[in-house]
Steps between C-alpha positions, in 0.01 A plus 500: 500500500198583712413906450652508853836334451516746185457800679728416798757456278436840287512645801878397578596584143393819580767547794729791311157665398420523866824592597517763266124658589675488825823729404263717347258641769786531814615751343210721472450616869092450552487710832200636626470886580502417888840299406643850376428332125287612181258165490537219264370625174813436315549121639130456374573655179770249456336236603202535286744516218598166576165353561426639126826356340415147615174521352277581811243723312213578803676733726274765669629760653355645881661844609413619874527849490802633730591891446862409726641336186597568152201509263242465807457145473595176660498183239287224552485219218335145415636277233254232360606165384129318385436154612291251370200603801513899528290480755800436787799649500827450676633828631817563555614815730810670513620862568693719269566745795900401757648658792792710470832325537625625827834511655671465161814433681366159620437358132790321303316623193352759377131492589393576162677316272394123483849291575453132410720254736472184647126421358387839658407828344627767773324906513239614630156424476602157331258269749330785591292519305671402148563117523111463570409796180773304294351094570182611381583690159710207464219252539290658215803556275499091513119486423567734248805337314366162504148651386344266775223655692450469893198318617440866691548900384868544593457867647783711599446816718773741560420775764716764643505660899545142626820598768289814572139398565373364153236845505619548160494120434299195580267683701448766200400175290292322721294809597500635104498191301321230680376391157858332467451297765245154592411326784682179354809637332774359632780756662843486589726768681856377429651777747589221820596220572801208639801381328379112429149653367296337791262812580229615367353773669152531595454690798638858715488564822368895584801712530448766815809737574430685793733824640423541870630828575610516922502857664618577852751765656863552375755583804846445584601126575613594810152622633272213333229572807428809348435344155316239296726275321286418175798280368402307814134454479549422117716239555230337772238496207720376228509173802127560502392543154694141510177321649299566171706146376253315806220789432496352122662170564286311134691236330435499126764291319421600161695794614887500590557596736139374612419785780481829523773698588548840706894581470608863597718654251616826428601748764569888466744698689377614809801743705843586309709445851490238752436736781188591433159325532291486220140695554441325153526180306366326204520165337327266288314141509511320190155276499424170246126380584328171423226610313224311790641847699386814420729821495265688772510194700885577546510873534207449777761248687778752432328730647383383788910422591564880464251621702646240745853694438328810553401439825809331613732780387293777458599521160259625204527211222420576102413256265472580131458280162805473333378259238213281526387243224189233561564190419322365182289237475690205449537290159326134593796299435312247306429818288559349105765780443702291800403183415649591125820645644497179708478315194765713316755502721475143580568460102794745446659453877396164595394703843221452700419899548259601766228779573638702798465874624750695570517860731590704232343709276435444079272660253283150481336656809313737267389250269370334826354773665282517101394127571778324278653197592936602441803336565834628548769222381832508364821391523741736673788495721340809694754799369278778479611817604815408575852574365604239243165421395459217268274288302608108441496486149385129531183574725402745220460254272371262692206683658428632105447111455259519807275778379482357166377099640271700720386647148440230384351256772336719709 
């Protein structure tokens, strides 16, 4: 057998190894400070255990110091398989770090314990972020056994503070230890992706929340011409704000959906009765820009329409930044870390995968932002953060067998 036919087949011998790595770290709740957790130092203590006891011997160690946990520091880690040119190597990204469970009355498990059924592994954190952290170990414990070497440096980097802002993670290592990284490594982010593997990420939209804050005058109901109804002149420019989809109206079909898009969202309580008119009220637009549009661009449109309000009503209209987030640059998708994935995936899924953007938000965007060409690809059925959260055992294995041809085709 070709090297490649060998390792795809280690690979699915290694199915109850994977499976057990799996039943291993659920259990050990990786929650951030901010999730009301002490940090993942004890799921990368086990983990680098593991790495050791399959013969992975370069494993370097990159704390970002936190005083809000245990010990003061967050774990970061690489793990090192050598290929026959060291001067390339394929990372792979996952994140040791999960959100808390939730509602625990809406699982039919217990989050934390790993419950195999039905080709699934069900708990929490399982394809967020495990099945990705699991497919790669598993891909150099087949280079290892067979004692073949990739044509590439297999490299495996574990960071923490993913779910809460990746401070304490990938941007920690990119700003710290840019030695680890060149221009021509290859890197994948296996944190998103579709159910038949045909996405590869390579592009965000900006992400612009925006609270507008509406005050008038709060009467009785039954006098409203001695008021201002802000609940009223909100509502008008919500249906304003609704013109930024012509204001902004750029196809790009790498994206889906290809436009930008302006959709209000949350709304707080205003009045506790319904016989008085609100003097106040508050909600939220939830913005995903093409990245040709610039976030100022938007907030100057915005606020042109509540100025408009203002005068109409006689309202006074707030806007603050709930969250804001430039887009990246984009990854060229003829970029060789897509064109390998291309290749890969083609090979293990018989699926012709293709470069697309999407409007949310991953941690490739700070490799990107650093000037290095990332992809986000894997094979999920899109269960994160919810109840019943699991990882297809199958598309574990599978997407090990697409790192590891990536490894070794480039």
């Amino acid at each position: 057998m070709s090297s490649i036919e060998q390792v795809m087949q280690k690979i699915s011998e290694l199915e109850n190894n994977a499976v057990e790595l799996m039943k291993s770290i659920v259990p050990i709740k990786a929650l951030g400070p901010l999730n009301n957790g002490e940090g993942e130092t004890a799921k990368a203590e086990y983990i680098i255990k593991y790495l050791k006891s399959i013969g992975l011997s370069d494993i370097r160690e990159y704390p970002a110091g936190d005083k809000t946990v245990p010990g003061g520091k967050r774990p970061n880690m690489t793990a090192i398989l050598d290929g026959e040119n060291k001067n390339r190597t394929v990372w792979i990204l996952a994140h040791l770090d999960v959100v808390p469970e939730g509602d625990r009355s809406k699982w039919d498990t217990d989050p934390f314990e790993a419950v195999v059924k039905d080709g699934k592994i069900y708990g929490r954190g399982t394809e967020d972020n495990n099945q990705g952290l699991v497919s790669g170990i598993i891909a150099a414990q087949a280079f290892l056994d067979l004692g073949i070497k990739p044509k590439y440096n297999l490299g495996l980097m574990l960071v923490s503070d993913e779910e809460t802002g990746s401070i304490f993670g990938l941007q920690h290592m990119v700003k710290n230890h840019k030695e680890l990284f060149k221009k021509d490594d290859l890197i994948v982010v296996p944190d998103a992706g579709e159910p038949d593997s045909s996405m590869i990420e390579v592009a965000e939209k900006s992400i612009l929340w925006l609270k507008f804050k509406t005050v008038g005058k709060q009467v009785h109901a039954s006098t409203p011409e001695k008021g201002i109804n802000a609940f009223k002149a909100a509502s008008h420019l919500v249906v304003e704000l609704n013109k930024l989809h012509t204001m902004f109206d750029t196809k790009d079909e790498v994206f889906d959906p290809p436009i930008s898009t302006f959709e209000a969202t949350k709304k707080e309580a205003n009045v506790p009765n319904v016989n008085t008119i609100p003097g106040e009220d508050v909600f939220y637009l939830d913005c995903r820009i093409l990245p040709n549009y610039t976030i100022q661009q938007v907030m100057d449109e915005a606020g042109k329409m509540c100025r408009d309000i203002e005068k109409k009503f006689d309202v006074k209209i707030e806007i603050s930044i709930a969250q804001k987030d430039e887009a990246a640059p984009p990854t060229p998708v003829d970029a060789p870390v897509v064109k390998a994935l291309e290749k890969a995936i083609k090979h293990v899924y018989k699926v012709d995968a293709k470069p697309m953007g999407i409007g949310g938000g991953t941690v490739a965007a700070i490799f990107r932002r650093a000037g290095y060409h990332a992809a986000v690809w894997s094979t999920l059925d899109d269960l994160a953060h919810q109840p019943n959260e699991y990882c297809v055992i199958s598309n574990m294995m599978n997407d090990a067998k697409v790192f590891a041809h990536v490894c070794l085709n480039g």
